[in-house]
SETORDREN-424949 format. One record per residue (C-alpha): x negated, y, z. Coordinates in Angstrom, 1 decimal, decimal comma. Example, Ala and Ser with C-alpha at 12.3 -4.5 7.8 and 13.67 -1.06 7.14 Angstrom:
<recs>
X;Y;Z
-12,3;-4,5;7,8
-13,7;-1,1;7,1
</recs>
This chain:
<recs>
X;Y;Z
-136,2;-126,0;95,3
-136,3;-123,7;91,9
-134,3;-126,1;90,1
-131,4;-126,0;93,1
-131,2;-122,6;93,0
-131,2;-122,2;89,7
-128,3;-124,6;89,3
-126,1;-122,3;91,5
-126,7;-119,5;89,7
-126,2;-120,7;86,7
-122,9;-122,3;88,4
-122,2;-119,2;89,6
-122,0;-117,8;86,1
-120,4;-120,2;84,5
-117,6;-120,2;87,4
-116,6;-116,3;88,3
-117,8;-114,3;85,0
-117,1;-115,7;81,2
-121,1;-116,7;80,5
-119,8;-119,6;78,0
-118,2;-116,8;75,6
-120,7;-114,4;76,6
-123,2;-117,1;75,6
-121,3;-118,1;72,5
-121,6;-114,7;71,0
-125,4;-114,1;71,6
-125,5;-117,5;69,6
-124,1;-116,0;67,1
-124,6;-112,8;66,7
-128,7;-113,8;66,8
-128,0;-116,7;63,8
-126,3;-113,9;61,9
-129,0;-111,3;62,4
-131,8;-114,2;61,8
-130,3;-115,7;58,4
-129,6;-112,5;56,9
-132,8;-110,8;58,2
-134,4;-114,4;56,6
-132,3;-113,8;53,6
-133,2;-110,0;53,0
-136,9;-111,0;52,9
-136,7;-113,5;50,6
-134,6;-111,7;48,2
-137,4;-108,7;48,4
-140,2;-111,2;47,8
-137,9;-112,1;45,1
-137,4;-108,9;43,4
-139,9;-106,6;44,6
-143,0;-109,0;45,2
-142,3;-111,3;42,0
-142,4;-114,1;43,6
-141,0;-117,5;42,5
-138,4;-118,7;44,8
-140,2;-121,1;46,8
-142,8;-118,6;47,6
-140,7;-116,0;48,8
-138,8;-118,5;51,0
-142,4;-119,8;51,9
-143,3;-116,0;52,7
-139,9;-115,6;54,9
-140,2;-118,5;56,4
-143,9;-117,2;58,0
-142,0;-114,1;59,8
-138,8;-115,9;61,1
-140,3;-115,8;64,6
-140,8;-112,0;64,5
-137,1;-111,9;63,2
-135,8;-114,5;65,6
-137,3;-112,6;68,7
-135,9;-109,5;67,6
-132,4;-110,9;66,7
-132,4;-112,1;69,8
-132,9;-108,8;71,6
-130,7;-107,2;69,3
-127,8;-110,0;70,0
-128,4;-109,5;74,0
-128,0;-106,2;73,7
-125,0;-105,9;71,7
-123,0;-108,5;73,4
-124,0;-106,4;76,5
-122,6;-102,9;74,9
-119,4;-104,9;73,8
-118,3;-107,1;77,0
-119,6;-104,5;79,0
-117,3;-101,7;77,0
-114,3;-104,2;76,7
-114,3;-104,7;80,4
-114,4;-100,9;81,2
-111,7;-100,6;78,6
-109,3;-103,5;80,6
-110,1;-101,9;84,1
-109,0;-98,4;82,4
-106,0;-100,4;81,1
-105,4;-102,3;84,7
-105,4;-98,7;86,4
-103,1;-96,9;84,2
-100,1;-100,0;83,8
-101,0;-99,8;87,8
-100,2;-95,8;88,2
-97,3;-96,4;86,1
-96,2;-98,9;88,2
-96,2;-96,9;91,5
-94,4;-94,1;89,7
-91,8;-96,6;88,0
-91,3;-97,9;92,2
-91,4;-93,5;93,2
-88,7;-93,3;91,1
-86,5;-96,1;91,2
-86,9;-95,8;95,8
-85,5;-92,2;95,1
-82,3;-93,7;92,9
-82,1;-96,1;96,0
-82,5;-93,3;98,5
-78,7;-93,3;99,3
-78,8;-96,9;100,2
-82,0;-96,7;102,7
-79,8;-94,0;104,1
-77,1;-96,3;105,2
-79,4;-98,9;106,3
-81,3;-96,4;108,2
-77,8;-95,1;109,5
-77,2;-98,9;110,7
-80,1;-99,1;112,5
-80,0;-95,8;114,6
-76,6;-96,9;115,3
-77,7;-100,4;116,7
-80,0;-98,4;118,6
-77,8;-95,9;120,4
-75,3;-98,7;121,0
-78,6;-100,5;122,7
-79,0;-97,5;124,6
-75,4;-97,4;126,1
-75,4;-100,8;127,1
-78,7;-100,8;128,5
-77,0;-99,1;131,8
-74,4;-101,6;132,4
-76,9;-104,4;131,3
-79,6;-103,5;134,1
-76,6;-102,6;136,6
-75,2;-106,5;136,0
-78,7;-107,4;136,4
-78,9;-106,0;139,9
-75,6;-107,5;140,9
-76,8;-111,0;139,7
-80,3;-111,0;141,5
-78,3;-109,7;144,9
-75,3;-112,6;144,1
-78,7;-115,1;144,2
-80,5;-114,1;147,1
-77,0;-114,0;148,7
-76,6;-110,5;149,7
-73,6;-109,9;147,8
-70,8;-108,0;148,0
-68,5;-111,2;148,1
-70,6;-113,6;149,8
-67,4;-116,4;148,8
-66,8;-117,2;152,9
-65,2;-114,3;154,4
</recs>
């Protein structure tokens, strides 16, 4: 039941957000921190300690767990700050190009203001023509529903 529901979150993840890069860069942000974290305390056993080579290696070797669990807090973090801040950048981004957008359209429906006006003008015009014909329309309306129930004024036998 775990494992299920695991599997859709982690599909989840992997589907709707970018996890693999997200992933990718905790990889390597915590082998850079690790190595050179590994590699500062050997070159200290090195040159402060006076220790041989092996030993200081030997020496680093002992604390690459404390390193690795703090590279690896240090990596989660940081690719946190940076996705995290690059995505709030590229919604900033998506809002302005948007608000310049809607002015770009405010401006360019006011240069085509004169041609809604004639189409406007069309349509009020098919409109009051509507409105003139709609007398005669319902008045051959009446004459028609009178001609079939045979009440009409020319009944066609006189």
């Amino acid at each position: 039941m775990i494992d299920t529901v695991l599997e859709s979150i982690a599909e989840s993840l992997r589907r709707y957000t970018a996890f693999r890069a997200w992933f990718a860069e905790v990889l390597i942000t915590f082998s850079v921190l690790t190595l050179a974290r590994l590699g500062a305390k050997v070159w200290d056993g090195i040159m402060l300690d006076d220790l041989t080579p092996w030993a200081a290696w030997w020496t680093a070797y002992d604390s690459i767990g404390s390193f690795a669990d703090d590279s690896l807090a240090f990596a989660i973090a940081a690719t946190a700050i940076v996705e995290g801040g690059s995505m709030f950048l590229a919604k900033k981004r998506i809002a302005i190009t948007r608000e310049d957008a809607l002015a770009e359209g405010r401006k360019e429906g006011r240069e085509e203001g004169i041609e809604m006006g004639r189409e406007e003008g069309i349509e009020v015009g098919r409109e009051e023509g509507r409105a003139e014909s709609a007398a005669t329309i319902a008045e051959l309306r009446e004459r028609l529903r009178r001609a079939e129930n045979g009440s009409g004024e020319h009944n066609g036998h006189s």
